[in-house]
C-alpha positions in Angstrom: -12.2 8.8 -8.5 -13.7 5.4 -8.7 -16.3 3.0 -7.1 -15.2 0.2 -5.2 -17.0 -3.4 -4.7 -16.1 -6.1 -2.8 -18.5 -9.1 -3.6 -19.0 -12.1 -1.4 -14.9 -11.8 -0.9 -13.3 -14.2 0.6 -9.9 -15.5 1.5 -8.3 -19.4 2.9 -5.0 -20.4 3.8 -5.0 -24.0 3.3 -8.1 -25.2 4.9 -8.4 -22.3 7.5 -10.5 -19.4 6.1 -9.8 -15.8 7.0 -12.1 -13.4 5.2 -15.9 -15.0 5.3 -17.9 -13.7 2.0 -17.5 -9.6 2.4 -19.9 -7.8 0.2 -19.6 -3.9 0.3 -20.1 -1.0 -2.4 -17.7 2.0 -1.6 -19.0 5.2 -3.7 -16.5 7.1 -5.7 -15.0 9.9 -3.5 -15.9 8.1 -0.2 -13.2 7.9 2.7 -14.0 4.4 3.8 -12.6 3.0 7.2 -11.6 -0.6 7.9 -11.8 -0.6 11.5 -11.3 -3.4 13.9 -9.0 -5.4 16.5 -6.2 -7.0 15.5 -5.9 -10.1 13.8 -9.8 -9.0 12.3 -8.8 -9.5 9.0 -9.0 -5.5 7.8 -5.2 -5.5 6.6 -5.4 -9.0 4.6 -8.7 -7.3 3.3 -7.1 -4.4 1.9 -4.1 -6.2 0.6 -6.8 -8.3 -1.7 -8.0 -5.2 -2.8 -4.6 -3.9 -3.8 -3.7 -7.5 -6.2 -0.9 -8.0 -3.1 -2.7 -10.7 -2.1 -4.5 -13.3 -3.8 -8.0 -13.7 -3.8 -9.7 -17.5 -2.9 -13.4 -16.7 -3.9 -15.5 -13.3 -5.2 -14.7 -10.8 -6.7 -12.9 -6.9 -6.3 -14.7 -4.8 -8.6 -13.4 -1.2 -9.5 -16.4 0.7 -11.6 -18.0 -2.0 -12.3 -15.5 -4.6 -13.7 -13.3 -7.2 -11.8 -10.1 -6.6 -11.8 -9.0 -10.2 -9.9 -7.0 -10.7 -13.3 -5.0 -7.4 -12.7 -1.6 -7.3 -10.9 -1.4 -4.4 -8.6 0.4 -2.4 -11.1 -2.4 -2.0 -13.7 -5.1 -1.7 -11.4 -5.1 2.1 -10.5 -4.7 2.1 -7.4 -1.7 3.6 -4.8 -1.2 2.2 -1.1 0.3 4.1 1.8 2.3 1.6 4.4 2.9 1.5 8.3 6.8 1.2 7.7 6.7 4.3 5.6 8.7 2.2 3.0 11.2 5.0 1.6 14.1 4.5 -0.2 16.4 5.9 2.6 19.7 6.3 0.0 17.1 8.9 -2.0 16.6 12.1 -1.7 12.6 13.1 -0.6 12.8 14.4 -4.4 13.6 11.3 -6.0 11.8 8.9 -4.1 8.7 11.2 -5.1 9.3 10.7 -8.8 11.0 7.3 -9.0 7.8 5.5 -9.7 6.8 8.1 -12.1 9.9 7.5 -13.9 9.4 3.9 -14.2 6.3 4.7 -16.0 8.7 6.5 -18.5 6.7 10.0 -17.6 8.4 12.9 -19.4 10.5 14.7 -17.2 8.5 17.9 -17.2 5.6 16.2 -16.0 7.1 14.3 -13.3 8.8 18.0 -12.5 5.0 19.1 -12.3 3.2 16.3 -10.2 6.4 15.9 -7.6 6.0 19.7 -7.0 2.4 19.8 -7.0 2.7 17.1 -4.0 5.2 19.0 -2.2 3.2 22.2 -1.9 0.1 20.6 -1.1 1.7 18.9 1.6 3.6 21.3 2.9 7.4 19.4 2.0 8.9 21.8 -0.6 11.9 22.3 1.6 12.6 18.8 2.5 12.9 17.9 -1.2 17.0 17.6 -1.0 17.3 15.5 2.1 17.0 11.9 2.9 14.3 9.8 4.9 17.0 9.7 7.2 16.8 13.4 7.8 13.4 14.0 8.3 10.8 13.4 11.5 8.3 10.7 11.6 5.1 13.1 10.3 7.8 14.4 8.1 8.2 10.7 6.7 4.7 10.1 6.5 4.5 13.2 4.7 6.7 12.1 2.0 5.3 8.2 2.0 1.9 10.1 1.4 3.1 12.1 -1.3 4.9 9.4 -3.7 0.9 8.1 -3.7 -0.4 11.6 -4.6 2.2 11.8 -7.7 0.6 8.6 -9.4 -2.9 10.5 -9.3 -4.5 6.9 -8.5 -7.8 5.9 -8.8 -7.8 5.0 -5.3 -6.0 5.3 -2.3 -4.9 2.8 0.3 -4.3 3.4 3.7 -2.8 0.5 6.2 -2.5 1.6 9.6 -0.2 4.7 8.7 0.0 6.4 11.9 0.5 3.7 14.1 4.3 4.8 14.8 3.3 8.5 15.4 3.3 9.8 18.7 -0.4 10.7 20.4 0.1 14.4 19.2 1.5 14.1 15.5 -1.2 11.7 14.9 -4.1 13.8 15.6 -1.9 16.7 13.3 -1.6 13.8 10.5 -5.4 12.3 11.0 -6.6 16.1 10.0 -3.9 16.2 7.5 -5.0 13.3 5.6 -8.8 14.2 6.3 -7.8 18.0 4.3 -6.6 15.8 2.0 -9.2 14.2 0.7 -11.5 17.1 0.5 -8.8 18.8 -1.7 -8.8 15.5 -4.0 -11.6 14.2 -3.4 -10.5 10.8 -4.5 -12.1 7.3 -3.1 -10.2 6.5 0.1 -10.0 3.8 2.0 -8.2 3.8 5.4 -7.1 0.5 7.4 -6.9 1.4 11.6 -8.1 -0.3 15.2 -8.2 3.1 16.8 -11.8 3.4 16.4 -11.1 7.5 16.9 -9.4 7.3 13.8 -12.5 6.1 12.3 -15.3 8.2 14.1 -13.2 11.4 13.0 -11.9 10.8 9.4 -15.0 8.2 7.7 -17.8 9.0 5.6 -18.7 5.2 6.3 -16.7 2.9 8.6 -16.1 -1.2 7.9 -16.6 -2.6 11.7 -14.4 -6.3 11.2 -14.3 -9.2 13.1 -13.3 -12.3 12.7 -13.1 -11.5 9.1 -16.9 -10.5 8.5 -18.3 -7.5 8.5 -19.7 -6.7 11.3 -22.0 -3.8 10.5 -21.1 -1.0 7.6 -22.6 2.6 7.5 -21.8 5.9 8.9 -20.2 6.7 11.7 -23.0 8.2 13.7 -25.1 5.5 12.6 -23.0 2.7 14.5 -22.8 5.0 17.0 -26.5 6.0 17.7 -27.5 2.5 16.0 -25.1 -0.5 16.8 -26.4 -4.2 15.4 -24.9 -5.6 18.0 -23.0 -5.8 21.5 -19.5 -5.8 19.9 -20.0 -2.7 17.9 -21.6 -1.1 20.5 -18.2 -2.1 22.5 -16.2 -1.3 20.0 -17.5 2.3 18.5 -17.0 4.9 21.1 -14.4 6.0 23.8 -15.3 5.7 26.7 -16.9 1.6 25.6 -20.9 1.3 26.3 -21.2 0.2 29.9 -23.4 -3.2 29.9 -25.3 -4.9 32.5 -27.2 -8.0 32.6 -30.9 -7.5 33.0 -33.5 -9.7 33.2 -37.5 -10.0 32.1 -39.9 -8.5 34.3 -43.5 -8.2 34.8 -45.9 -5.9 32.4 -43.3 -4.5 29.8 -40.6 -3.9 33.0 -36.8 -4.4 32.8 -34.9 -6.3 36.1 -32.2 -3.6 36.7 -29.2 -4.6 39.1 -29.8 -4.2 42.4 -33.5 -5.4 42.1 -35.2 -2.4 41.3 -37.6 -2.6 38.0 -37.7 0.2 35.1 -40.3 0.5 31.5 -38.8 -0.5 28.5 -39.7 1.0 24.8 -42.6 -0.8 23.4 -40.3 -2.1 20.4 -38.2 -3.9 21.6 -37.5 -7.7 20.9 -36.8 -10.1 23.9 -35.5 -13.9 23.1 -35.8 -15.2 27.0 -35.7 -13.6 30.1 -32.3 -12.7 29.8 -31.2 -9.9 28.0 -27.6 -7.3 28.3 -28.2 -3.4 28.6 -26.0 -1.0 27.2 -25.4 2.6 27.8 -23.0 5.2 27.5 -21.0 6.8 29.6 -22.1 10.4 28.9 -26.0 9.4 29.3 -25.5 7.8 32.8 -25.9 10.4 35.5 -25.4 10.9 39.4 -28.6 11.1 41.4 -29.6 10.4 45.0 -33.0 8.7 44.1 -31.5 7.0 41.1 -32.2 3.3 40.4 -28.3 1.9 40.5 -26.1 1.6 43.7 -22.7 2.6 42.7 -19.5 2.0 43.9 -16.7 4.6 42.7 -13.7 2.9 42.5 -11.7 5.6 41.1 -11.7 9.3 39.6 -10.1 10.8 37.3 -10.4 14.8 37.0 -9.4 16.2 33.7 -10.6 19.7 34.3 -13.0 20.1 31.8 -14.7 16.6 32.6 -14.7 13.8 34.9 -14.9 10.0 34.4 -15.9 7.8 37.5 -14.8 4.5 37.3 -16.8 1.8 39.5 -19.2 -1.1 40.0 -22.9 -1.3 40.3 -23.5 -4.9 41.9 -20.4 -6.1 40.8 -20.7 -5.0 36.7 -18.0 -2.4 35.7 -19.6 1.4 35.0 -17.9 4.4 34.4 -19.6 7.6 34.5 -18.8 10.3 32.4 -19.6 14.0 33.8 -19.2 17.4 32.3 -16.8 19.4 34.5 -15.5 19.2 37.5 -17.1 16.9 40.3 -16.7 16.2 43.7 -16.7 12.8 44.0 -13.8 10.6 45.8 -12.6 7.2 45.4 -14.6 4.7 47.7 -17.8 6.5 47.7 -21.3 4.6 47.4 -23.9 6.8 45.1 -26.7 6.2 43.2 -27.0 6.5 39.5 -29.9 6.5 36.8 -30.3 6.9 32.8 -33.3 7.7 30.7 -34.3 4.6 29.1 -34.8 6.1 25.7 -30.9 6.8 25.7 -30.3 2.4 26.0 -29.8 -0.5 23.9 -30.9 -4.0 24.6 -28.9 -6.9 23.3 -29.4 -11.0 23.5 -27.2 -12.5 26.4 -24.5 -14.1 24.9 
C-alpha cells in the first residue's frame, strides 16, 4: 500500500496545455476514481502517474518522495489497459509470470504468486490456453492478474471495461471492487461511466478540461456538487435544471410564473440564477407549481421515468413503480425546496 500525491501537476504539448496544476492526496488503500468525459484529461493524468508520460511541471509523489526521476519500471506501481495487452502466442500461465521472470524471480516464487492470482481470480483452469481462447471477462481476468503477481504498490486502472458487454461489466465492476477489499492496496481507476464511479470509489476525481473539478466521496458530489457540471455529470438519470429568476422577499421565479421560498443560505450573483433537481425528488401533483408536458414514458416495471418539458426546459420524472401516465399528457409537478441546488447562470 502507498499514498499518492499529485502536486500542482501539470502537462503542455508544445504551447497548448492539457493538465492545469492538479493537486490531490490519495491515502494508502484508497480506490480512487478518475472520472470524466472524454478528451477530460483523466487517461493522460494517469499515464503521468505511471512515468509513461512525461511530466511538464509538479510533481507525482509516492509516500512522500517524488518519483518524476523514476521510469515506470522502478516506481512500484502496475497498470491494467483497455486493449487487455496479452501476449496472444502465451499461454494465460506464462503471460502471468513473464514479467516476474524478467525480474529474475526464483522459479518457486513465481510458481507461488502466478497461482495465488489464479485462485483468487477464479482462472486456475485457464492457465494452459491462449488469450485467443478465452472470453472477454476471461481476458480481463488474466490482464488483471499479471498486475496482481508484481504485488505493486499501486494499481492502475485505464478504462478496463470499456469493451465488456453491459452485463459482464457490472460482473467485473464487483470483481474488481472484491478485489480491493481482499488486497487492500491503493487503487486508482480511470472511467467516464460515472456508475462505474458512484459504485466502486472511496473518493471520485470529477475532470474537465484537465482540472479538477471537485474531489471527495461519492455521496458527497452527489448530495453536495460545487457546481452545475458535477451536478450534470454525477448521477443517472442527470439533475434536471431550470432557469429561475429573483423574486420578491427571499422568493424564487419558477417556470411558468408561479413563485416559491428559497433556504435563507443561499448566495444570489444577479437576478438570474439555474435550479437543479433530481429526478427521484420531483413528484406528480395536481396542485403542483410546474406545468408539465410528458413527452414520453418508459415503464420498466419496478419504476417509471417520464420524459418531458415544463415551459420548454427538458424534465424527466422519476417514479417508484408502475404509473399511469401516457405520452402527450399535461400534469403538474412540484419538489420540496430543501431537496434543490442553485447555481450561477452561465
Amino acid at each position: 500500500m502507498a499514498k499518492l500525491e499529485l502536486k500542482n501537476l501539470k502537462k503542455s504539448y508544445s504551447s497548448i496545455e492539457v493538465i492545469h496544476g492538479v493537486d490531490m492526496e490519495i491515502q494508502s488503500g484508497e480506490f480512487c476514481v478518475f472520472v470524466g468525459p472524454s478528451g477530460c484529461g483523466k487517461s493522460t493524468m494517469l499515464r503521468m502517474i505511471a512515468g509513461l508520460e512525461g511530466i511538464t511541471e509538479g510533481h507525482v509523489c509516492i509516500d512522500e518522495e517524488s518519483v518524476n526521476h523514476l521510469p515506470a519500471a522502478q516506481r512500484g506501481l502496475a497498470m491494467v489497459f483497455q486493449s487487455y495487452a496479452l501476449y496472444p502466442h502465451m499461454s494465460v500461465r506464462q503471460n502471468l509470470s513473464f514479467g516476474l521472470e524478467n525480474l529474475r524471480m526464483s522459479k518457486s516464487e513465481v510458481s507461488q504468486r502466478v497461482g495465488e492470482a489464479a485462485k483468487m481470480l477464479q482462472i486456475e483452469a485457464l492457465l494452459e490456453r491462449k488469450p485467443g481462447q478465452l472470453s472477454g471477462g476471461q481476458r480481463q481476468r488474466v490482464a488483471i492478474g499479471r498486475t496482481v503477481v508484481r504485488e505493486p504498490k499501486i494499481f492502475l486502472f485505464d478504462e478496463p471495461l470499456s469493451n465488456l458487454d453491459a452485463e459482464l461489466r457490472v460482473a467485473m465492476r464487483a470483481e474488481i471492487a472484491a478485489l480491493h477489499r481482499r488486497l487492500g492496496n491503493t487503487m486508482i481507476y480511470v472511467t467516464h461511466d460515472q456508475v462505474e464511479a458512484m459504485t466502486m470509489a472511496d473518493k471520485i476525481a470529477v475532470l474537465r478540461d484537465g482540472k479538477v473539478e471537485q474531489f471527495g466521496a461519492p455521496l458527497d458530489l452527489y448530495n453536495n456538487p460545487a457546481n452545475k457540471f458535477v451536478a450534470g455529470f454525477i448521477g443517472t438519470p442527470r439533475m434536471n435544471f431550470l432557469n429561475v429568476s429573483k423574486g420578491e422577499s427571499g422568493k424564487i421565479v419558477l417556470p411558468g410564473g408561479k413563485t416559491a421560498a428559497v433556504p435563507t443560505d443561499w448566495q444570489w450573483e444577479g437576478d438570474k440564477a439555474i435550479l437543479g433537481v433530481r429526478a427521484h425528488h420531483v413528484k406528480l401533483d395536481d396542485k403542483g407549481e410546474l406545468p408539465f408536458q410528458a413527452n414520453s414514458v418508459e415503464q420498466l416495471g419496478g419504476e417509471t421515468y417520464v420524459y418531458g418539458d415544463v415551459d420548454g426546459q427538458d424534465m424527466t420524472v422519476h417514479i417508484t413503480g408502475q404509473a399511469n401516465v401516457k405520452s402527450g399528457e399535461a400534469l403538474q409537478l412540484t419538489f420540496d425546496m430543501a431537496d434543490t441546488h442553485l447555481f450561477q447562470s452561465n
